[in-house]
N, C-alpha and C positions, 0 to 999 in steps of 0.2 A: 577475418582473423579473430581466433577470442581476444576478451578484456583483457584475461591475464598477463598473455604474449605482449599485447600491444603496451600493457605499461611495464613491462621487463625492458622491451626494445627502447624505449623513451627514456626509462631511466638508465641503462648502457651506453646511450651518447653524448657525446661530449660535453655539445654544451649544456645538457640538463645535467650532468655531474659539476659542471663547472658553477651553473646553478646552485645546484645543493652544498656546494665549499663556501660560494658567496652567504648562503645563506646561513651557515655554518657560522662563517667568522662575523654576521651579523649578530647571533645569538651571543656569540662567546664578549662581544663589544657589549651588550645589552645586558651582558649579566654581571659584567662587572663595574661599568660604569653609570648604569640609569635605573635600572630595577632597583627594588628595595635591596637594602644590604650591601647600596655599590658602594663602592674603595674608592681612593686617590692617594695622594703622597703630603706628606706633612712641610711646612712651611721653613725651610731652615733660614729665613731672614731676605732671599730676593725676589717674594714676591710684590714689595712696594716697587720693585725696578718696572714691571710689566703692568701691574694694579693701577701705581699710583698717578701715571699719566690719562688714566681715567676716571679718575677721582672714585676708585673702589679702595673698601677698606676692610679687615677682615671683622666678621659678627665680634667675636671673644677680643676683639683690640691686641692680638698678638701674644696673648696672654697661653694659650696652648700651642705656640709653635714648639717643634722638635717634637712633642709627642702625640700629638692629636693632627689628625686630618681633616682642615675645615671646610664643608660645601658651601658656607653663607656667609655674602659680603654685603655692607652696606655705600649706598651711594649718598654720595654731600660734599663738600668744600670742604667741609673737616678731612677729608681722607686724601685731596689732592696732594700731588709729589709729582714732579716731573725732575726726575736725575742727569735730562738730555743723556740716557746710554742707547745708541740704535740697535735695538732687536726687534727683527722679526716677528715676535711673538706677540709684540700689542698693534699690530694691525689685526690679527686673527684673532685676541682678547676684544678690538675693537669691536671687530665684525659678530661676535659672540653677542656684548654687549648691547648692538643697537636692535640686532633682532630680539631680544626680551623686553627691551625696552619695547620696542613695537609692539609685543604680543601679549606681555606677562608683566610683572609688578618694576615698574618705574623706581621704587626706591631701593630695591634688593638684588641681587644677583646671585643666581644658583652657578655654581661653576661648572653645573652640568651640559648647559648651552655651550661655551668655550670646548666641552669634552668630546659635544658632538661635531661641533669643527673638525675636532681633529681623528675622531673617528672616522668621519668621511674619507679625510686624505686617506687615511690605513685601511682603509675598505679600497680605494682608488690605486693605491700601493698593489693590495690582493691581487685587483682584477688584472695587473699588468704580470701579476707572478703568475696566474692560470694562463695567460694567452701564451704568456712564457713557454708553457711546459709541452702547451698543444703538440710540438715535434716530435716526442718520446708514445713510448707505447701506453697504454691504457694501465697497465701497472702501475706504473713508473711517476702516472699524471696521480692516480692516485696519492700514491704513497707521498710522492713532494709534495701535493696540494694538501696533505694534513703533516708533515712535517713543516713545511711555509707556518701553521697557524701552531704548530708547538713549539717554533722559536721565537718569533717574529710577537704573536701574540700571547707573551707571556708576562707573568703580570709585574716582570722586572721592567718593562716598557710600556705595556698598555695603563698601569699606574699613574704612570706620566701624565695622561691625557688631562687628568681632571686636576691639574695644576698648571699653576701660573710660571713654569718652570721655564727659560729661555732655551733649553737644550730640545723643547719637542719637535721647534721647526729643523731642526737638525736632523732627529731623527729619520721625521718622515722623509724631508728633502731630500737627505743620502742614502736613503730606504729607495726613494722612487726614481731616484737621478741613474741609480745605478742598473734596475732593471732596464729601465728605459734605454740607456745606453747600448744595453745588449739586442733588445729589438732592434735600434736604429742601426747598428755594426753588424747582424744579421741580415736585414731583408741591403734587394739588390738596388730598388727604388726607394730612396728617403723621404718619408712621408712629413709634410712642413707641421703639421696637429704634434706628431711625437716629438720633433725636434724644438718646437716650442714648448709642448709639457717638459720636456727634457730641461729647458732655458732656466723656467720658474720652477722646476723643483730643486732645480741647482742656486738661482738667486736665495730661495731660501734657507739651502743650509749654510750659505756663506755669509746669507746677513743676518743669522741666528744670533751670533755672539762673536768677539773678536778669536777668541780661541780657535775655529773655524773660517774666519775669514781669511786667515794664513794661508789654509791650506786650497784656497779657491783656483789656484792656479792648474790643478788637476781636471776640474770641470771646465778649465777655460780652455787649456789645451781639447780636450774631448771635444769640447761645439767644435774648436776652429777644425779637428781634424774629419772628424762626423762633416760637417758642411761642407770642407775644400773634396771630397770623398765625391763626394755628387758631379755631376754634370751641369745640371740645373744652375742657372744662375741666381737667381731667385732662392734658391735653398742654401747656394754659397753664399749671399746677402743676407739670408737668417743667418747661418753658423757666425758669420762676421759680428752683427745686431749681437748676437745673445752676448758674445766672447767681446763685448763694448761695456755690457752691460752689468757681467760677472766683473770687470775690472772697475766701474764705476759704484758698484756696490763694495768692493774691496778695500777702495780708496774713501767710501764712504766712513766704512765703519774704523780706519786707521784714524780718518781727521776728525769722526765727532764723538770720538772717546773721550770723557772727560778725563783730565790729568791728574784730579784724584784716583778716578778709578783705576785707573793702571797704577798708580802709586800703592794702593792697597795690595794688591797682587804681589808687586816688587816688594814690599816691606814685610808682606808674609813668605815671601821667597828666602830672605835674606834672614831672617833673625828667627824665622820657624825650621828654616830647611838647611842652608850652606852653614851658617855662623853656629848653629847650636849644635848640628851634629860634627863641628870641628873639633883638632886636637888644639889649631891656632887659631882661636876666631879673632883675636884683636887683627893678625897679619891679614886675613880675610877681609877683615873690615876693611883696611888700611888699601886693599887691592881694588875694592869694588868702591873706592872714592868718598866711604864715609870717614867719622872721627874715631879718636879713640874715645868720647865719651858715649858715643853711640853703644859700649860694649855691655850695657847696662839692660839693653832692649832686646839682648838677645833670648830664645824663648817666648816672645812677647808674640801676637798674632793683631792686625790692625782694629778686630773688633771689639778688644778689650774698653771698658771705660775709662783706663789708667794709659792707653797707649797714646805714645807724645803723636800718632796721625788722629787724633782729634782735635789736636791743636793746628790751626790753618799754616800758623806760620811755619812751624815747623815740618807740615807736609811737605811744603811748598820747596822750602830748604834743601830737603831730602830727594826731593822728586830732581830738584836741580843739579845736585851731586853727584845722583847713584842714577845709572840707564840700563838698559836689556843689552845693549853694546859692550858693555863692562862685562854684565852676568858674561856674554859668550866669549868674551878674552878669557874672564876667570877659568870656564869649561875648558877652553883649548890649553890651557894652560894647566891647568890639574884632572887629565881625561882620567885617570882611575878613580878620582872623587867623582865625576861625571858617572861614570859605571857605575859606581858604590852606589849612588842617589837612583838611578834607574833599577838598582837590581834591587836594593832595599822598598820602592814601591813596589816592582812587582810579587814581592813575598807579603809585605804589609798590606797594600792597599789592592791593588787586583781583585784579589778575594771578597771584598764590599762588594759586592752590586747592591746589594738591595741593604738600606742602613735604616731611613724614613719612615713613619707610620703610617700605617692603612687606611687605619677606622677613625670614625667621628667621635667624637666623647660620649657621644649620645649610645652609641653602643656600649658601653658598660666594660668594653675592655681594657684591658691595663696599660698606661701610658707607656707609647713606642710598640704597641702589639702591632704583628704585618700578619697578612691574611696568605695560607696555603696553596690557596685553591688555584691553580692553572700556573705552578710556580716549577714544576721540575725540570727545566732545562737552565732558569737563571739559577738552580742549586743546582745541579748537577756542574756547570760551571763554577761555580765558586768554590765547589768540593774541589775540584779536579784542580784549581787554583790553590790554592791552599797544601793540597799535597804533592802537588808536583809541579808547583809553578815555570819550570823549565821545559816543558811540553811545548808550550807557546812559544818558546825558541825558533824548537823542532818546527813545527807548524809554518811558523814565514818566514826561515827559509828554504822550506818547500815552495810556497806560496808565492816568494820572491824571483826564487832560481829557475823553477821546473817549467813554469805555465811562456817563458818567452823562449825557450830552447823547442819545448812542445808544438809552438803555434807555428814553429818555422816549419815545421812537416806535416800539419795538421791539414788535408783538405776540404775538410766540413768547414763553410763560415759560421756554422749556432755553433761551433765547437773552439771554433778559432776567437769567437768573441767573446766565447764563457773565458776561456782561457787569459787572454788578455784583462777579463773583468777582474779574474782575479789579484790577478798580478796588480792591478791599480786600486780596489780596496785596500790589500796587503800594504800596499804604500799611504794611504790615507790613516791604513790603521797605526802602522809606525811613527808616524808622524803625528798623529793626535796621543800616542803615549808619552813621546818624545816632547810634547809641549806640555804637556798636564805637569808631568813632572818636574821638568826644568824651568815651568814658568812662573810658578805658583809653588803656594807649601802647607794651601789650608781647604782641606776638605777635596786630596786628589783622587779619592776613591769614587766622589763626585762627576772630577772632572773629566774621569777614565770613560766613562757613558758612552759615548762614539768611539772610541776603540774598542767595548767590546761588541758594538754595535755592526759597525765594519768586519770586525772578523767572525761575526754569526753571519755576516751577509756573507762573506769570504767562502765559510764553509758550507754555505746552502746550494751554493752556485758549483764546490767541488762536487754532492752527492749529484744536481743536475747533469755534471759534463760526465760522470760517473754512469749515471743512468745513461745519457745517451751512447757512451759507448757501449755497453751492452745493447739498449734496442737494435745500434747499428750490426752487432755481431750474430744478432738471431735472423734466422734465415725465412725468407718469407713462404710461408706457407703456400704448397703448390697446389692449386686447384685439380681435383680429378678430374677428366674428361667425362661430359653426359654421352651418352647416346644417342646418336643418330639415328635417326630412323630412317632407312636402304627404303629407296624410293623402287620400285617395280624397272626390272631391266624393259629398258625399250624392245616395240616387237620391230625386228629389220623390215623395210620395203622389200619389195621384188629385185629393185634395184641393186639395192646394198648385198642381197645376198650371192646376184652373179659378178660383182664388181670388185669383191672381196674388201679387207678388211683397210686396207690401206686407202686406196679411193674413197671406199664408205666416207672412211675421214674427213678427206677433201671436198667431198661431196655436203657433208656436212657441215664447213668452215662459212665462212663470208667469203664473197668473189675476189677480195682483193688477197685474202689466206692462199684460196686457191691460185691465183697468177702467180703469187711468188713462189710458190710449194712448185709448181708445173713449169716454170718458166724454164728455159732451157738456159745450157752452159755456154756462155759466148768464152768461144779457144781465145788464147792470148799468146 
């Protein structure tokens, strides 16, 4: 066979194509994050949350957060802080941390190490979305395998990486939980490797942050149901383990949240968000169990220098007063405010994805500059926000309604599972707007990240089921018949020819052919 042919055909299969996307989204991670020129996201104040229980501290002392993105930290006593908040994300800062320390400079930390942690996962994320696709036609594998890398990796997310940001184990975790799901709800034997990658990439978006840990009861249902699904008992024993261990992480992050940090959250809810955009905020007040002299703080956000939650006692005061129990009487209680406050972020705030600086000071660009380059699906999104923010309506409840009507007459199971996937993004994604909003009042364009996270996952998974209803509709190409080559007619015997054509036959058969062929008719 020539060269030619031979590396045309190699590069037509599968998995050498599957290859070259892997290799693909390795280039595209490498050019944004570790080559010269690479990016990250600027410090808007919580990276001593993640940092400082390693006693990392930033090179500039904090002095360029909000506008400069800094790769260099130093390591000492002087920089320790331990906030007791449980996230996620300083075990994988940890694990960053020790191998430079092993390998590279002891006193400094490049945050390029941490970026390639989590590189890996999103390359580990990929490989699950190519195996994914393998069921669709060679089209189809294409076009989703660079579509996957024009949502997934774009630099409204891949930015993330090289920050100390507590939202990245989230990302990836509901990134990998969710394909994962669809392999495991797919294949007929449940393989105990995926149902376990499934466990920990779900512990991890749930023990990301408490905002996420709410909604853990989605992954929990999915192991128990994934697992009771099997035969196996042993794989019913993992789905049981994981769906022990999601609750165990759940219960973690509700009891060792310090009572200030939720106090902060509350006090920027109430005096940033309900009380200020009221016609009656002293009545507001008076509902959600504070005073009337509290009316003074309205407008106020907790990280002011001037605000009374810098005074201990009166956190303390406040945190005892005012609870989340309250906020949700308040909500049930004035549901059109409730609406107001939801529709007013989705016009305001929605539209942010990308707010953070890019570049290092050391680039010469203008403080708050973000870099273009692999950016048009997070703008095309925030256009599409911003002009029509009511779209997104449309979209879940499609999202919501169609895919469990769908599944009830759908006989493909990769189709029945994309289907059902969607339907429980669309709920994860609802529910993380639903908390950004109503939970918080400072920096929710922020806190929207997993929502729009989940509904680009949402939407990747429609053009998937999309695809495969077409491959299913194209008809499979019928092979032409070759030609045989007509072997030479036998010459008859002597025999055959005065025996005639019928005997010939018999004559021809096996003896037991012939007994039965000649046997006579017994009357009855």
């Amino acid at each position: 066979m020539p060269f030619g042919s031979t590396v045309i055909r190699f590069a037509s299969s599968r998995r050498c194509q599957e290859g070259l996307f892997l290799l693909l989204c390795a280039a595209i991670l490498a050019w944004q994050l570790f080559l010269p020129g690479f990016i990250g996201l600027a410090n808007n104040g919580d990276f001593p949350k993640v940092a400082g229980p390693l006693c990392l501290g930033s090179a500039d002392h904090g002095s360029q957060d909000f506008l400069f993105f800094q790769p260099d930290y130093l390591r000492g006593p002087s920089h320790c802080y331990d906030p007791h908040i449980p996230l996620s994300e300083i075990a994988l800062a940890w694990l960053a941390s020790s191998l430079e320390q092993a390998g590279g400079d002891p006193t400094r930390f490049d945050i390029r190490w941490l970026g390639a942690i989590h590189a890996l996962l999103f390359a580990g994320f990929y490989v699950a979305v190519l195996v994914l696709l393998r069921p669709l036609s060679a089209v189809a594998r294409i076009v989703l395998s660079l579509a996957a890398l024009w949502i997934f990796a774009d630099v409204g997310l891949v930015s993330y990486f090289n920050s100390f940001y507590s939202d990245v184990p989230a990302i990836l975790g509901g990134l990998t939980a969710a394909v994962l799901a669809v392999h495991l709800m797919t294949s007929q034997k449940i393989r105990m490797g995926l149902l376990v990658l499934f466990g920990l990439a779900s512990l991890m978006f749930v023990t990301s942050k408490g905002q996420h840990a709410i909604l853990g009861l989605v992954p929990l249902g999915a192991a128990l149901a994934i697992g009771w699904r099997s035969r196996d008992r042993y794989t019913r024993l993992a789905g049981c383990v994981i769906s022990l261990a999601l609750t165990a992480g759940m219960l973690w992050v509700f009891a060792a949240t310090p009572a200030w940090f939720a106090a902060q959250a509350k006090f920027n809810l109430i005096f940033t968000k309900i009380a200020r955009n009221s016609r009656t905020p002293l009545q507001d007040l008076r509902a959600l169990g504070l005073e009337d002299r509290d009316l003074r703080y309205v407008g106020m956000h907790a990280y002011l220098p001037d605000s009374p939650m810098q005074d201990t006692q009166w956190r303390d005061g406040f945190n005892a007063r005012s609870s989340y129990s309250q906020v949700l009487g308040f909500y049930s209680r004035h549901p059109y405010r409730t609406l107001a406050i939801l529709w007013s972020d989705l016009q305001a705030e929605a539209p942010r994805r990308r707010v953070f600086a890019n570049f290092p000071k050391s680039y010469g660009r203008p403080p708050g500059a973000q870099t273009d380059r692999l950016s048009s699906w997070s703008s095309m999104r925030s256009w599409l926000f911003a002009k029509c923010p009511a779209h997104i309506l449309l979209w879940y409840g499609l999202a919501l309604l169609a895919p469990p009507l769908l599944a009830r007459y759908e006989k493909s199971r990769f189709q029945r599972s994309l289907l059902w996937m969607i339907a429980a993004l669309s709920v994860l994604g609802a529910l993380e707007f639903g908390v950004s909003s109503l939970a918080d009042g400072v920096e929710t364009f922020r806190h929207l990240l997993m929502f729009h996270v989940f509904t680009d996952a949402a939407i990747f998974l429609a053009l998937v089921l999309v695809a495969g209803r077409l491959s299913r509709r194209q008809p499979a190409p019928t092979p032409s018949p070759s030609p045989q080559p007509q072997s030479p007619a036998p010459i008859p015997s002597p025999g055959e020819q005065t025996r005639g054509p019928y005997l010939a036959s018999l004559h021809s058969g096996s003896p037991t052919t012939m007994f039965c062929q000649l046997r006579p008719r017994i009357p009855r």
